[in-house]
MIVOTOR-336953 format. One record per residue (C-alpha): x, y, z. Coordinates in steps of 0.25 Angstrom, whole numbers, padded with zeros to 4 digits, always signed. Example, Ala and Ser with C-alpha at 12.3 -4.5 7.8 and 13.67 -1.06 7.14 Angstrom:
<sites>
+0049-0018+0031
+0055-0004+0029
</sites>
This chain:
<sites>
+0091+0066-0117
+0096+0071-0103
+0089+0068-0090
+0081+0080-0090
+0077+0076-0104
+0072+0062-0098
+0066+0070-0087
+0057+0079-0096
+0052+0067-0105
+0046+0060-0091
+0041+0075-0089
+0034+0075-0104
+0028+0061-0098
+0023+0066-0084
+0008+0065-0091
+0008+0050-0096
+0017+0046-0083
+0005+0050-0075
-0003+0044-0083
+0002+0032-0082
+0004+0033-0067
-0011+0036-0067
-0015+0024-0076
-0007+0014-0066
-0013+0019-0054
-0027+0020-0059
-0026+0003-0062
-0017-0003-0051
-0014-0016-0052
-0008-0026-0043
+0005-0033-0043
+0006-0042-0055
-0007-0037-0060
-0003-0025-0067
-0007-0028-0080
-0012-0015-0084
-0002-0008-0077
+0010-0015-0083
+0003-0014-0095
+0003+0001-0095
+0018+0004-0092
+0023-0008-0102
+0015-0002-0114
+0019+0013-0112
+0033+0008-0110
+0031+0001-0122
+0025+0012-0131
+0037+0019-0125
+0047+0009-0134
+0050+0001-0124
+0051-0014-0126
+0043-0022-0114
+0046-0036-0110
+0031-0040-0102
+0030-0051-0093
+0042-0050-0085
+0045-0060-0075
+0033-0068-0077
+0023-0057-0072
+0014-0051-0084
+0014-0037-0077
+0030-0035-0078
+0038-0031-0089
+0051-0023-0094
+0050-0013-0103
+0067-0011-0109
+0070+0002-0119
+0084+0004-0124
+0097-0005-0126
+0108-0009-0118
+0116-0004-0105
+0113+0002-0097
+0099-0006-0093
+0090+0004-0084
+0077-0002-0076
+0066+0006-0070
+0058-0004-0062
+0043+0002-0064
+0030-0005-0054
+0014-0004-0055
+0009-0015-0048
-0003-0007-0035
-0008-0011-0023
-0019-0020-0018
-0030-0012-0010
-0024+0003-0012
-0035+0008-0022
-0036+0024-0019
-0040+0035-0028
-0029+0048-0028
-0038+0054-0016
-0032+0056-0004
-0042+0048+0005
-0047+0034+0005
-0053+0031-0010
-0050+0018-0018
-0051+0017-0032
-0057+0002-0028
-0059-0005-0016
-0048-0014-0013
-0042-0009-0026
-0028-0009-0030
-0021+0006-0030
-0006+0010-0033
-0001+0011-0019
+0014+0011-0019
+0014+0019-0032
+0017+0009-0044
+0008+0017-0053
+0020+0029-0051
+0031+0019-0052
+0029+0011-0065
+0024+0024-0072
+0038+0032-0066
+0047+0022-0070
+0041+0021-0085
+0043+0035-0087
+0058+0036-0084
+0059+0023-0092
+0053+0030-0103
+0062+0041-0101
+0075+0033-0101
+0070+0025-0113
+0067+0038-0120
+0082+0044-0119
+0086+0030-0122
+0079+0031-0135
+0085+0046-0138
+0098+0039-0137
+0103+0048-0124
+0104+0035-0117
+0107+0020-0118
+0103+0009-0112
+0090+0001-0108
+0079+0007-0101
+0070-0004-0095
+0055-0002-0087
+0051-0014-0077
+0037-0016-0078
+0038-0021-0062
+0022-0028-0058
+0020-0033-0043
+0031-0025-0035
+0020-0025-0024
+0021-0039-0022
+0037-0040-0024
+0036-0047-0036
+0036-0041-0051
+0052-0037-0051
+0058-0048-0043
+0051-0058-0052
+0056-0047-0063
+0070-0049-0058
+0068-0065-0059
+0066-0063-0073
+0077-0056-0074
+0074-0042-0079
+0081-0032-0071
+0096-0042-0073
+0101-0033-0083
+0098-0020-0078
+0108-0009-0074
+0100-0001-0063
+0085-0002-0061
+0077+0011-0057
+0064+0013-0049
+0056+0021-0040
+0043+0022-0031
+0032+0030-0026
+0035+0035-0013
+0032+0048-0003
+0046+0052-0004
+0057+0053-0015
+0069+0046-0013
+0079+0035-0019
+0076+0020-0011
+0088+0016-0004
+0084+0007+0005
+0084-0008+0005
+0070-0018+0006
+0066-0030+0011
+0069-0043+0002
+0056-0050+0003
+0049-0064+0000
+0034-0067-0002
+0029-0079+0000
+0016-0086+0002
+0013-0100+0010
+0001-0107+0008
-0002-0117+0018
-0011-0130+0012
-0019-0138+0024
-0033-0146+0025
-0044-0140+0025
-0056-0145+0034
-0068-0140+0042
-0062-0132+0054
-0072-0136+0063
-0077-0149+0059
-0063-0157+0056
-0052-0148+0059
-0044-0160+0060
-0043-0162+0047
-0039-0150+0043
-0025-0142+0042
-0027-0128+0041
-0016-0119+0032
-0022-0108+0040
-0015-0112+0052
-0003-0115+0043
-0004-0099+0039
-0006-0095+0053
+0006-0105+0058
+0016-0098+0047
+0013-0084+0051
+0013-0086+0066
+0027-0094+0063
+0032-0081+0054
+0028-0073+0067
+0038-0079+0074
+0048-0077+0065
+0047-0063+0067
+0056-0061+0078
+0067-0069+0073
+0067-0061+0058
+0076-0049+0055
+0069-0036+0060
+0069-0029+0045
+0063-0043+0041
+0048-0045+0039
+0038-0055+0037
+0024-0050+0031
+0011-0061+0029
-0001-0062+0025
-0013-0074+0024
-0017-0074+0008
-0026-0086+0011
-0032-0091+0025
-0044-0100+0023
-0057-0098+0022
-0068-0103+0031
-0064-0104+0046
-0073-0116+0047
-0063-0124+0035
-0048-0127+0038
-0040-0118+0028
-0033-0128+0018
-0023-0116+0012
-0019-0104+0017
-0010-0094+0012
+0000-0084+0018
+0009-0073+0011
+0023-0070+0017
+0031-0057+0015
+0045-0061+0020
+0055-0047+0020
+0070-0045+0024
+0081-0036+0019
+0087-0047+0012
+0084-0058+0004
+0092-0067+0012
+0086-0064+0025
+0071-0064+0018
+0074-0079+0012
+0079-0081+0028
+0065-0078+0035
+0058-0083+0021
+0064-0097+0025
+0058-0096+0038
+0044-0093+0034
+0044-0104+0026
+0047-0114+0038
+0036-0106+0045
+0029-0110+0032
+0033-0123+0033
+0031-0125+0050
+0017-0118+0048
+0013-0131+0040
+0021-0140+0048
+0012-0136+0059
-0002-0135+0052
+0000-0148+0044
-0002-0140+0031
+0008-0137+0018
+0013-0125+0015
+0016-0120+0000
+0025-0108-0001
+0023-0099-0013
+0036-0089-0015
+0029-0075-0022
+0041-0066-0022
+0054-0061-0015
+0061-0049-0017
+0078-0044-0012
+0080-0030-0006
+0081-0018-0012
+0096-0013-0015
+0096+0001-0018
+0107+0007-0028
+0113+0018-0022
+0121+0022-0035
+0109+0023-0043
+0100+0027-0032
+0108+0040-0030
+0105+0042-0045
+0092+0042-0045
+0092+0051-0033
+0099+0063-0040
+0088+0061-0051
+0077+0063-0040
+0085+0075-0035
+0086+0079-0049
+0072+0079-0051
+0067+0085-0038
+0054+0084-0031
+0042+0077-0039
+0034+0088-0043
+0021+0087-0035
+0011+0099-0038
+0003+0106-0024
-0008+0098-0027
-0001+0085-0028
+0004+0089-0013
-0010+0093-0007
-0016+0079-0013
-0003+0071-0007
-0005+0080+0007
-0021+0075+0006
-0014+0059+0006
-0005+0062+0015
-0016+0068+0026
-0021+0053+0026
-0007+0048+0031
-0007+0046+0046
+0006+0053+0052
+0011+0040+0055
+0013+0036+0042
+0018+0049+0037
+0030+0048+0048
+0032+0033+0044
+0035+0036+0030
+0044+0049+0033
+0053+0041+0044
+0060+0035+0032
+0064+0049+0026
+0077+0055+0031
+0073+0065+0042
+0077+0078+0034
+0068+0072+0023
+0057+0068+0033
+0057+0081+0038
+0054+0086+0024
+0044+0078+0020
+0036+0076+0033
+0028+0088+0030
+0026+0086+0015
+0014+0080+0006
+0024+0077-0005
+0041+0077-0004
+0043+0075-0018
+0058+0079-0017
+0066+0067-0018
+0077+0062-0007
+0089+0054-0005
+0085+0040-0001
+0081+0038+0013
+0080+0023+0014
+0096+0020+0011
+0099+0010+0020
+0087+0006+0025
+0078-0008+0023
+0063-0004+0019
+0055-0012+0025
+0048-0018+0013
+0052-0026-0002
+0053-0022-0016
+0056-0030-0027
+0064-0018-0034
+0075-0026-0025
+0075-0036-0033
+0081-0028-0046
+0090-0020-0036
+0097-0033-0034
+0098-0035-0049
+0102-0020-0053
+0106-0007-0047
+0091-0001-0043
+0089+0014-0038
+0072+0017-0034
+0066+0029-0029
+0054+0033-0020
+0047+0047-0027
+0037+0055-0017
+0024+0049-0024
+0016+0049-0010
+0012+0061+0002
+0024+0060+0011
+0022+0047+0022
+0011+0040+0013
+0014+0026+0012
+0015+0016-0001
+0004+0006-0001
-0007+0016+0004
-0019+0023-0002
-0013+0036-0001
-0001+0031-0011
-0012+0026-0021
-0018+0040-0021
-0006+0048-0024
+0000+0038-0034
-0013+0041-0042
-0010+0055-0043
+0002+0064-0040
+0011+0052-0037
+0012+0052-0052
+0022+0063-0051
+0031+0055-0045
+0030+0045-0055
+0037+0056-0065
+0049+0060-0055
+0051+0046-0053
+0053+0044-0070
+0060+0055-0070
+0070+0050-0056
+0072+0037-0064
+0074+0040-0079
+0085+0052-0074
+0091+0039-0065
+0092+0030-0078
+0098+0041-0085
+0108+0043-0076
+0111+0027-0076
+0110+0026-0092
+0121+0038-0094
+0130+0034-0082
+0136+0021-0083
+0142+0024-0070
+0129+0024-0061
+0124+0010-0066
+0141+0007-0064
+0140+0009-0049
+0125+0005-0046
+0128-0010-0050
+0143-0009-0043
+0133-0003-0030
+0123-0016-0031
+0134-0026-0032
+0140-0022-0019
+0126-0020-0013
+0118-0030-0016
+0120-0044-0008
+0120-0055-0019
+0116-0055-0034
+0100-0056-0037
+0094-0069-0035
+0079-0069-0037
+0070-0070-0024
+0060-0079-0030
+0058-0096-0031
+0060-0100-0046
+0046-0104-0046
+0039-0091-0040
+0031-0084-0051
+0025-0071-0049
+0014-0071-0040
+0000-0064-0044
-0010-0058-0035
-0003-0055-0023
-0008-0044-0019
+0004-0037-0007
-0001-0023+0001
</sites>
């Protein structure tokens, strides 16, 4: 079976692929309750012969599904958890499925159903005996809230991988090749006294005001971080009543740097803050670790690889009407936002898509040696096993992830993308199952690259967290 062989059976699968992509996005699910979700992918991997290995790392929504035997060993990272508060119908205006309801905002109904088909791809010219090795799909839950593959690597799961593949929606087409934030996620609760505010405020010791100390101490801090650090918080529990002293209260901490070095560094001193917060509002403070993640280190070797497939492929094939929708999305953009996301394109390519509803035809990486300025726990298995990712033109030119016009694409000609991106990624894994030679030189590339071996950013007593809901 050649490459254009695996490249047709994805084709004869374009129906089912949408399909699937369809299914997902119709029922989104949040991070680590994707129960139907996973449900869906595992059992068509299964029906597909593939043997499936469910509650991975402790969460009941991650699994791995392996076909195949021996050496090489292939992963293709595959995600389907959504967003809180980003229902949308595929209109291009304003329209929730649901208030307040959940929606498929950064894509992850595209991205678990593109990576199952080129998994079924390899496995099938594995099967015909044109290839050898191991073929394996990662069922990942909770990627919105950092957590499903780093507590995925703690299990142990990627160690005896020779490259993992993956990719995500976008509004452009191109390999990622730049670095990340490492990131740390904790939660301090604060426990005091509670009493009536007005009557006995004496009695009283508010952890209200411890909250407020903390953050007002982390404010501070600011000045004397790194300028590519950043610290992000929110209040998950404040009190109730003003007239009653606040006996518990609650505050979420986002602490990101380019390196897990430096993010343990200011992670430390939020915790004195923590600490001093109580110290001054005569309260305790319990710290609750949910999740950490390292920075992403891209393979160039591998990377450059799955590049000439992209090229190989060409431009995903979106149809007139797929544009005229996509140029009806991209009307409710503000020009601001537009120029924002284009000012990360090289300027020939900026120029080129500037005036485009979709630029479908991929690009050499524009991110190579730059930090983006947020965390994915995809670098977790980068510092395990050489790991290439791609972003494929899913979205109008300039929308951002996380917004409503995302969720309306990703229900309907987004799923296009989802095709070329099995296609990009089963042509990649062929080309790493045939030549020893790639896989040689990728794991030489990420011994000199990467800083130390992997240690895993959590606590040995941190469990996966449930219902933590991140925007």
């Amino acid at each position: 079976m050649s490459k254009h062989d695996i490249h047709e059976r994805i084709e004869a699968r374009r129906t089912d692929l949408v399909s699937l992509t369809r299914d997902l996005w119709a029922n989104p699910e949040l991070a680590l309750e994707e129960t139907a979700s996973a449900e869906l992918l595992a059992s068509t991997l299964s029906e597909e012969g593939f043997e499936v290995e469910y509650h991975v790392g402790g969460m009941p929504t991650a699994f791995v599904a392996s076909y195949g035997d021996g050496d090489p060993k292939i992963g293709i990272l595959g995600e389907y958890d959504a967003l809180p508060g980003l229902s949308q119908k595929s209109v291009p205006y304003r329209d929730p499925v649901e208030a307040g309801g959940s929606g498929h905002g950064c894509g992850h109904n595209l991205f678990g159903v593109g990576s199952l088909g080129a998994a079924v791809a390899v496995k099938e010219a594995i099967e015909s005996g044109d290839l050898s090795g191991t073929v394996r799909y990662y069922g990942c839950p909770a990627e919105e809230t950092l957590v499903g593959k780093v507590y995925m690597a703690r299990a142990g799961v990627f160690d005896d991988l020779d490259a993992a593949l993956t990719w995500h929606p976008s509004h452009v087409s191109a390999p990622w090749k730049g670095r990340s934030l490492a990131m740390n996620s904790i939660e301090y609760t604060f426990h005091g006294e509670s009493a009536h505010a007005a009557q006995s405020p004496e009695s009283g010791r508010s952890a209200l005001d411890a909250v407020e100390l903390m953050n007002t101490g982390v404010e501070f801090m600011r000045e004397h971080i790194s300028d590519d650090a950043r610290i992000h918080y929110s209040i998950t529990e404040g009190g109730g009543a003003p007239n009653v002293v606040p006996a518990e209260a609650s505050v979420w901490y986002f602490v990101r740097a380019p390196s897990r070095h430096t993010t343990e560094k200011i992670t430390d001193w939020v915790d004195d803050v923590a600490e001093g917060a109580a110290l001054m509002s005569q309260t305790t403070v319990k710290r609750r670790f949910i999740t950490g993640c390292h920075d992403y280190l891209a393979n160039d070797t591998i990377s450059d690889v799955l590049l000439s497939n992209m090229r190989e492929l060409g431009a995903i094939e979106y149809t007139e009407s797929d544009r005229e929708f996509a140029a009806e999305l991209q009307e409710t953009l503000s020009e601001e936002t537009i120029e924002n996301r284009l000012a990360d394109l090289q300027s020939d390519e900026r120029e080129a898509a500037r005036d485009r509803a979709l630029y479908a035809e991929p690009m050499a990486s524009f991110d190579e040696g730059t930090v983006m300025k947020g965390s994915t726990d995809v670098a977790d298995v980068s510092w395990i096993t050489p790991v290439a990712q791609f972003w494929a033109a899913s979205w109008p030119i300039g929308t951002p992830s996380h917004s409503w016009q995302a969720v309306a694409a990703n229900g309907d000609f987004a799923a296009k993308s989802a095709v070329y991106a099995a296609k990009a990624i089963a042509g990649t894994a062929y080309d790493l199952l045939v030549d020893p030679s790639i896989l040689e030189a990728a794991a030489e590339e990420l011994d000199a690259t990467r800083p130390s071996e992997y240690e895993t950013p959590l606590p040995e007593s941190a469990e996966p967290p449930t219902n933590m809901e991140v925007n």
